[in-house]
C-alpha positions as CSV (number, residue, x, y, z in Angstrom):
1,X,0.0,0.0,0.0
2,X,1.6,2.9,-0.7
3,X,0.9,6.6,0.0
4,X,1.7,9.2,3.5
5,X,0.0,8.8,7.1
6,X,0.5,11.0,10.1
7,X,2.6,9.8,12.7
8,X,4.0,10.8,16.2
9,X,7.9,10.6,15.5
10,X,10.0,11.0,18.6
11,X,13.4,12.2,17.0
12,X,15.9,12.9,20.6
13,X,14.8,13.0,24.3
14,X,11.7,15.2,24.6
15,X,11.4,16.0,20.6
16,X,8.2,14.6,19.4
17,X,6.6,16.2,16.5
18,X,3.6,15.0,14.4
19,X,4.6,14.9,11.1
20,X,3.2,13.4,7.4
21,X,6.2,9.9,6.9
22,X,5.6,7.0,4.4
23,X,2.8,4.3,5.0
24,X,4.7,0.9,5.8
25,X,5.6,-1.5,3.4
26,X,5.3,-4.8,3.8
27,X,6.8,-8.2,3.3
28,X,5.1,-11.4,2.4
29,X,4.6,-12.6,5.6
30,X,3.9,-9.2,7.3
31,X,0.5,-7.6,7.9
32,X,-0.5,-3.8,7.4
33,X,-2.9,-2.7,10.3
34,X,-5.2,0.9,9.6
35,X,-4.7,1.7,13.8
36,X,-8.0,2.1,15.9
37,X,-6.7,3.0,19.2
38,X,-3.6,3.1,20.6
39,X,-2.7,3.3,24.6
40,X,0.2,5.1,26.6
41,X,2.2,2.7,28.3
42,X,4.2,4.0,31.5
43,X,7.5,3.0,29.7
44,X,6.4,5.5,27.0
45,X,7.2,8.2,29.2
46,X,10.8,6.9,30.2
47,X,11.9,5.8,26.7
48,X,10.5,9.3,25.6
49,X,11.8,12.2,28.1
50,X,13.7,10.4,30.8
51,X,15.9,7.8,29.9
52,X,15.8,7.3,26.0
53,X,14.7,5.5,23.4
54,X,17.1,2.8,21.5
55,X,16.5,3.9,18.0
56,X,15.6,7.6,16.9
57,X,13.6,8.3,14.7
58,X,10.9,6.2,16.5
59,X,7.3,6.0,15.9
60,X,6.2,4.9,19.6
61,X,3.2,2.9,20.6
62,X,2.7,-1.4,21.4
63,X,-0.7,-1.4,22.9
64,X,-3.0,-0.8,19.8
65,X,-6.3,-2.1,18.2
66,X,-6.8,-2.0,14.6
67,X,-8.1,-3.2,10.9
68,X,-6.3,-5.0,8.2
69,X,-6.2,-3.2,5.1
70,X,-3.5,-5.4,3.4
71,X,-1.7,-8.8,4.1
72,X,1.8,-10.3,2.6
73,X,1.6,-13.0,-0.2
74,X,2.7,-15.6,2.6
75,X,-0.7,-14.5,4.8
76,X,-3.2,-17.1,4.5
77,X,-5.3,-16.9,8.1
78,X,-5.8,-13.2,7.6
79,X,-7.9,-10.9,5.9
80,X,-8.1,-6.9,5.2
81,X,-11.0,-6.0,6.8
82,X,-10.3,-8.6,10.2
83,X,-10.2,-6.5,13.3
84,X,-7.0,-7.4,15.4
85,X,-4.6,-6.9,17.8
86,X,-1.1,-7.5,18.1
87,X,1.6,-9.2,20.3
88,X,4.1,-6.7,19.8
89,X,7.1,-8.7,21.3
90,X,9.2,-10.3,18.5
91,X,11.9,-12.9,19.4
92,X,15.0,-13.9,18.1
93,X,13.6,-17.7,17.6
94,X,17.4,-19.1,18.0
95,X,18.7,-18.1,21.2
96,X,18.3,-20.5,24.3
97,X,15.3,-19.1,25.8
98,X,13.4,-19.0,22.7
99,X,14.0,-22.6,22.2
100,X,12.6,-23.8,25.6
101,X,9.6,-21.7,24.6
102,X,10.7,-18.4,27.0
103,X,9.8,-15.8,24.4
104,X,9.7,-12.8,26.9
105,X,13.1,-14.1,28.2
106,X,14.8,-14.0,24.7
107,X,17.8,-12.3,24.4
108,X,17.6,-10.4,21.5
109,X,14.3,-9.1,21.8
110,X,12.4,-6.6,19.9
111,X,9.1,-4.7,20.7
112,X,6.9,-3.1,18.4
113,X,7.2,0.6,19.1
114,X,10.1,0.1,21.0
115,X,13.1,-1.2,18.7
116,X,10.9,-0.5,15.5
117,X,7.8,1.7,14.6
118,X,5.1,1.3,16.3
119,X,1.4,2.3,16.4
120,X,1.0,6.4,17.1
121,X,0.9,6.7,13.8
122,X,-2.1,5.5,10.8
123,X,-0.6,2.5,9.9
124,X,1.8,-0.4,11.5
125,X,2.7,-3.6,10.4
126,X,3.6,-6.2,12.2
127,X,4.7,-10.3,11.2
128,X,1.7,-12.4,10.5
129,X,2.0,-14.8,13.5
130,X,2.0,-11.7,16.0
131,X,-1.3,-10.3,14.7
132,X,-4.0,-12.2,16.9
133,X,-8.4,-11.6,15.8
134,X,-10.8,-10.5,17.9
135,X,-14.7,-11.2,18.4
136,X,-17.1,-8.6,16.7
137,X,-18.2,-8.0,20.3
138,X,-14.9,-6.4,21.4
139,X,-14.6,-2.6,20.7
140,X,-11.5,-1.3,19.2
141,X,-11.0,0.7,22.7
142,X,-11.2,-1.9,25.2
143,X,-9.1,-3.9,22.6
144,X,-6.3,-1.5,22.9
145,X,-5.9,-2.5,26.4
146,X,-5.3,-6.6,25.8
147,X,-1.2,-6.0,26.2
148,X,-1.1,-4.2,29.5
149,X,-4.1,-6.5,30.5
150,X,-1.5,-9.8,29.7
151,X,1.0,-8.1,32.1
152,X,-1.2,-8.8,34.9
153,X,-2.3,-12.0,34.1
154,X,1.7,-13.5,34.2
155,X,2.1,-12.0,37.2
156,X,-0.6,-13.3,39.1
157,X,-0.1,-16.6,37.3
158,X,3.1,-17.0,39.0
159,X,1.6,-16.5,42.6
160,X,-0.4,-19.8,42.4
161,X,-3.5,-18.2,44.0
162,X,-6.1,-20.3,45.7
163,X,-9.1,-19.8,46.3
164,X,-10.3,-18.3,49.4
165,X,-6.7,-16.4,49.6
166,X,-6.2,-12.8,49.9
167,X,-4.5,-10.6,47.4
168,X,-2.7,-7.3,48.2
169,X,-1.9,-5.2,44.8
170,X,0.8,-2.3,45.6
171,X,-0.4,0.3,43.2
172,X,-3.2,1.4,41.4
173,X,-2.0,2.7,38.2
174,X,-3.6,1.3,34.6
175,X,-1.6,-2.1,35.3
176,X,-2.7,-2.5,39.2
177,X,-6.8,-2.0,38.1
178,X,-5.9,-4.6,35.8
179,X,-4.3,-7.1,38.1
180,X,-6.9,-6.7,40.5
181,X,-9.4,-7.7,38.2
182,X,-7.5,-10.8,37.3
183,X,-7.0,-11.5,41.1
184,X,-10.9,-11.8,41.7
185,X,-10.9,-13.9,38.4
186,X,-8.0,-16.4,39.8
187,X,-10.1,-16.9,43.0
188,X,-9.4,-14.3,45.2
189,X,-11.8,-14.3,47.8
190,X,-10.5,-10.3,49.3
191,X,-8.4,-8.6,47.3
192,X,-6.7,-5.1,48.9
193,X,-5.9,-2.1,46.8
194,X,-3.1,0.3,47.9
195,X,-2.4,3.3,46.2
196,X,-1.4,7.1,47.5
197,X,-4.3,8.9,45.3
198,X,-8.1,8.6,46.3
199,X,-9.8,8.6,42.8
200,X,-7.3,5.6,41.6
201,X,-8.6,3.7,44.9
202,X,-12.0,4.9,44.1
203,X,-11.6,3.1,40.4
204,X,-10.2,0.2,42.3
205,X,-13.1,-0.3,44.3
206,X,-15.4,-0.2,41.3
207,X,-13.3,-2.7,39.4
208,X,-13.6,-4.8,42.3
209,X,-11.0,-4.2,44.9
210,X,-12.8,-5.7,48.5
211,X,-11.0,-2.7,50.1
212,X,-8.7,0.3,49.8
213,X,-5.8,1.6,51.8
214,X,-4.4,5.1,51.1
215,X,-0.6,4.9,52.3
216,X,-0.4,8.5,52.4
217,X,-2.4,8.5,55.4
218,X,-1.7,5.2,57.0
219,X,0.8,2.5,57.0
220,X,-0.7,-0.3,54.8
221,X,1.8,-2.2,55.9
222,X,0.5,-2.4,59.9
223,X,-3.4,-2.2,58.2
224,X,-2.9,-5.1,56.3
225,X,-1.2,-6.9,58.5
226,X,-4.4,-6.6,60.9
227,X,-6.8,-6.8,58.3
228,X,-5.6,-10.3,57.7
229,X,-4.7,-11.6,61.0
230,X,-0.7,-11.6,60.0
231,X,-0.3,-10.9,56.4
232,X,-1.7,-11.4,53.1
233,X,-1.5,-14.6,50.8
234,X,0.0,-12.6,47.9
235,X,0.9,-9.4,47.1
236,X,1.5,-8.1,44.0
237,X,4.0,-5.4,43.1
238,X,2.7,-3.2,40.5
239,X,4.1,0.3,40.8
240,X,7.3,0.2,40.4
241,X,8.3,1.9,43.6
242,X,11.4,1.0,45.6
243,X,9.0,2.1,48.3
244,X,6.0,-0.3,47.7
245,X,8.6,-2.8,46.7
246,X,9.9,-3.2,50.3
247,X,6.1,-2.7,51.7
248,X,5.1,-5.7,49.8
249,X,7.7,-8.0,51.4
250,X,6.7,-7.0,54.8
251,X,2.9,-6.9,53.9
252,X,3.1,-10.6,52.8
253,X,2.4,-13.5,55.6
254,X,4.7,-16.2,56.6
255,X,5.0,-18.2,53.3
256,X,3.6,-15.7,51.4
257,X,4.4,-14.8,47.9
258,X,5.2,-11.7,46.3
259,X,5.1,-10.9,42.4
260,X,7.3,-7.7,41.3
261,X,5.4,-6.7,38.4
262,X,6.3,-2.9,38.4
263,X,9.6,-2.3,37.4
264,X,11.8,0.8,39.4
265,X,15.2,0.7,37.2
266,X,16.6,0.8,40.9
267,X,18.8,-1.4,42.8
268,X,16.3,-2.6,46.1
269,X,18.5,-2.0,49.6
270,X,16.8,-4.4,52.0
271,X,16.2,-3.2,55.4
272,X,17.2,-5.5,58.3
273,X,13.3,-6.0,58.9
274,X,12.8,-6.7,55.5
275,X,15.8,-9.0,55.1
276,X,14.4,-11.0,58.8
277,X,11.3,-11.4,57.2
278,X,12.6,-12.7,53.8
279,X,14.5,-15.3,55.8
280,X,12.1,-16.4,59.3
281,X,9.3,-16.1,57.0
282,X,10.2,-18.1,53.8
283,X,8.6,-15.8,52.2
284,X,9.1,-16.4,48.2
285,X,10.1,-13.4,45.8
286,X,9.0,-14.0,42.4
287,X,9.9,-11.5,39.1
288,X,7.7,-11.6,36.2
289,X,8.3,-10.1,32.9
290,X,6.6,-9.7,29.6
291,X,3.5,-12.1,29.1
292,X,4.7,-14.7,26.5
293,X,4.8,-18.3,26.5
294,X,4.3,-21.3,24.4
295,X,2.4,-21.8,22.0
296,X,2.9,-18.1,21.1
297,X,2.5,-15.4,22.7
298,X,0.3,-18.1,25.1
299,X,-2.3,-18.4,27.5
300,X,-1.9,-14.8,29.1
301,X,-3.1,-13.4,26.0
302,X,-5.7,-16.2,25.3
303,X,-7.5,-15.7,28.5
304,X,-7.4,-12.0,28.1
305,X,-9.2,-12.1,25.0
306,X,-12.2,-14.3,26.3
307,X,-12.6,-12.4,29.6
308,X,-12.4,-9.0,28.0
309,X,-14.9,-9.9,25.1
310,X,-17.1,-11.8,28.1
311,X,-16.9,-8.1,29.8
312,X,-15.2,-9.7,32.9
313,X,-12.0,-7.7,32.7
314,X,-12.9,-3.9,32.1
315,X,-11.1,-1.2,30.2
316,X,-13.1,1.4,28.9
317,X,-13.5,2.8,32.4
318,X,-9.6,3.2,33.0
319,X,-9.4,5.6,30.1
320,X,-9.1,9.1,31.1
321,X,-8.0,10.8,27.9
322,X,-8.4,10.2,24.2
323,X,-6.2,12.7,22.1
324,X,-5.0,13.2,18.6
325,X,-1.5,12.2,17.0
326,X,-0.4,15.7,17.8
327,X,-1.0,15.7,21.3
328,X,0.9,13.0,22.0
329,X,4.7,14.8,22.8
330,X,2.5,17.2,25.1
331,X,0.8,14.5,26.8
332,X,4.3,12.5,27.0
333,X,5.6,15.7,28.6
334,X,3.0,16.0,31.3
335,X,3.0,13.0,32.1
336,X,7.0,13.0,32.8
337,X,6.5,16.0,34.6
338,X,3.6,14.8,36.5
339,X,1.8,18.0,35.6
340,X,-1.2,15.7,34.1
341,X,-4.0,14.0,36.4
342,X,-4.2,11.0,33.8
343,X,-5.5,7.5,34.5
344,X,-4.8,5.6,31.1
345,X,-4.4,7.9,27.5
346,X,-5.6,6.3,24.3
347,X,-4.2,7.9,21.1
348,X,-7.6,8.0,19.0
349,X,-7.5,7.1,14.9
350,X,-10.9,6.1,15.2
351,X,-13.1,8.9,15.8
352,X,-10.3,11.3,15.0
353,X,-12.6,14.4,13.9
354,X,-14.5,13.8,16.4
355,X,-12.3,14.2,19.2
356,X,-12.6,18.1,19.4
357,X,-16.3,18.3,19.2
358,X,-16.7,15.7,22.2
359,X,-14.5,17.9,24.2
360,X,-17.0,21.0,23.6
361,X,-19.4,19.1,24.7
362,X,-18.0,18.0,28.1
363,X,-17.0,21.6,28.7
C-alpha cells in the first residue's frame, strides 16, 4: 500500500513532532494494520523524556487495536477487513530461551514501538503470526488495552492463587486495576488495593478491589497486616516503587508470595526487617516479565481475550483521555512531569474528527 500517514515521530529526548512519513511497506509474511486505538504505556514516558529510546527516529506505541487493510503473499489466516490486535514482542527464535519456549526471556528481543515503529501513527505492520483476531463483540477501545491486561495476568499466574486467599496489589496505576481484576478472576476471595491517590482507589473499588488503603495516610503495611490476621497470601507489586517494593515483602504472611510486576530501574537495599522477614518467614520473591509463553504469545493473552470480550475484565472505564497524534509529545511531557491527572491515554485514529467536538461538549 503505498501513500503518507500521520505519525507521532519522537526524533531525541523530549522531541516529538507529528509529522506526514511514508505508509509501511510490507513483506510477504507481514501484515498492514489501519490503527483504531492506541494506549500510553508507562514506559512511554521513560523511553521518551527520561531515559531514551534505543532507535531515533521512532514512531512509539505497542498497545493498539486496529483493521487489516493489506496482508503479505505468505498471509493465508488473515484478511483486510479482520479486526485485530497485536503481540508486539518479536523474538530472536534461535537463542536458548526461545527454544525452551521463554519468548519474553529472549535475548535479542524486539518490541513493536520500541526497537521498531510502532502504532502512534495510521498504519503499523507487524509479522503475521503476531497479529492475533478479535470477536465482533470487542470494541476497538477496550481492545487496545489486551497488552497491559497480559501483564497482569503473568504476574498473578506465577503466585499460584487459591481460592479463598487474599490478594494485596501495591499500586493502582492502569496495570494494578488490571491485576486486581485478574486476582478476583484467579479466585481471590479479598483482594486489597493500595495506592497514594483517592480517585485511583475509588476506580479500584469499582473494578472490584474488597478494600482500599491510602498509604499517604496510614501505614498499609500495619493495616494489612491486621486486616488479615498476620499478612496477606500474595501481594503483588505493580508500581514500580522501591517504596511499595519493600512494603510488599513485609505486607506478605509467613509463606507468602510476592510478584514484582512494576519495574523501578533501581537497585532494592533491604532493610534489616525486610531481610528477617525474607528469611524467618520463607517468604518467596518472584519476578515476572513480559506475558509470553508457548504456543505463542500463550495463555496470558488467550485468557485475556475471552474475559475482556465476556466483559469480565474492564477497560473502557480506566481511560481518562483520548487525544489526537499531535498531542501525543504534550501528553508524554506532562505526564514526565507529573503535571497531568491522567489514569490511562488512548491515542484516538478512530473517531479522529471527532475528538474536538466531544470535548465542547463535556465543557
Amino acid at each position: 500500500m503505498e501513500g503518507k500517514m500521520k505519525a507521532a515521530v519522537l526524533h531525541s529526548l523530549g522531541n516529538i513532532k507529528k509529522e506526514i512519513v511514508d505508509i509501511p511497506q510490507i513483506n510477504e509474511e507481514e501484515v498492514l494494520i489501519k490503527v483504531k486505538y492506541a494506549g500510553i504505556c508507562g514506559s512511554d514516558v521513560p523511553r521518551s523524556m527520561i531515559s531514551g529510546a534505543r532507535i531515533y527516529p521512532l514512531i512509539l506505541g505497542h498497545e493498539f487495536s486496529g483493521e487489516v487493510v493489506e496482508v503479505g503473499g505468505k498471509v493465508s489466516d488473515i484478511h483486510p477487513r479482520d479486526r485485530v490486535v497485536v503481540a508486539p514482542l518479536v523474538s530472536c527464535g534461535e537463542c536458548l530461551y526461545c527454544k525452551a519456549g521463554d519468548y519474553g526471556l529472549c535475548d535479542h528481543y524486539n518490541i513493536i514501538g520500541t526497537g521498531s515503529n510502532g502504532a502512534f501513527a495510521e498504519y503499523v505492520k507487524a509479522p503475521k503470526n503476531h497479529v492475533l483476531k478479535i470477536d465482533d463483540r470487542l470494541d476497538f477501545e477496550t481492545a487496545a488495552g489486551i497488552e497491559p491486561a497480559t501483564i497482569g495476568y503473568h504476574g498473578l499466574q506465577k503466585a499460584n492463587i487459591q481460592p479463598g486467599e487474599t490478594v494485596v496489589v501495591m499500586g493502582c496505576g492502569s496495570i494494578g486495576q488490571l491485576t486486581l481484576q485478574w486476582a478476583k478472576i484467579f479466585g481471590a476471595s479479598t483482594v486489597i488495593a493500595v495506592d497514594i491517590f483517592d480517585d485511583k482507589l475509588e476506580l479500584a473499588k469499582e473494578l472490584g478491589a474488597d478494600i482500599t488503603i491510602n498509604s499517604k495516610n496510614e501505614d498499609p503495611v500495619e493495616k494489612i497486616k491486621k486486616l488479615t490476621n498476620g499478612g496477606a497470601d500474595v501481594v503483588a507489586e505493580t508500581a514500580g516503587n522501591v517504596f511499595t517494593q519493600q512494603q510488599s515483602i513485609l505486607a506478605a504472611k509467613k509463606k507468602g508470595r510476592v510478584v514484582f510486576i512494576g519495574i523501578t530501574h533501581k537497585g532494592l537495599e533491604l532493610k534489616e526487617e525486610t531481610m528477617d522477614h525474607i528469611m524467618r518467614g520463607e517468604i518467596t520473591i518472584q519476578g515476572s516479565w513480559n506475558s509470553y509463553m508457548p504456543p505463542y504469545p500463550g495463555i496470558a493473552w488467550k485468557a485475556t481475550l475471552d474475559y475482556m470480550t465476556k466483559g469480565d475484565i474492564r477497560f473502557k472505564r480506566m481511560i481518562s483521555h483520548k487525544i489526537k497524534i499531535e498531542e501525543v509529545g504534550e501528553y508524554l511531557k506532562g505526564m514526565a512531569e507529573r503535571t497531568l491527572s491522567f489514569n490511562k491515554v488512548l491515542v484516538s485514529l478512530e473517531d479522529y474528527e471527532n475528538l474536538d467536538n466531544k470535548r465542547k461538549l463535556m465543557e
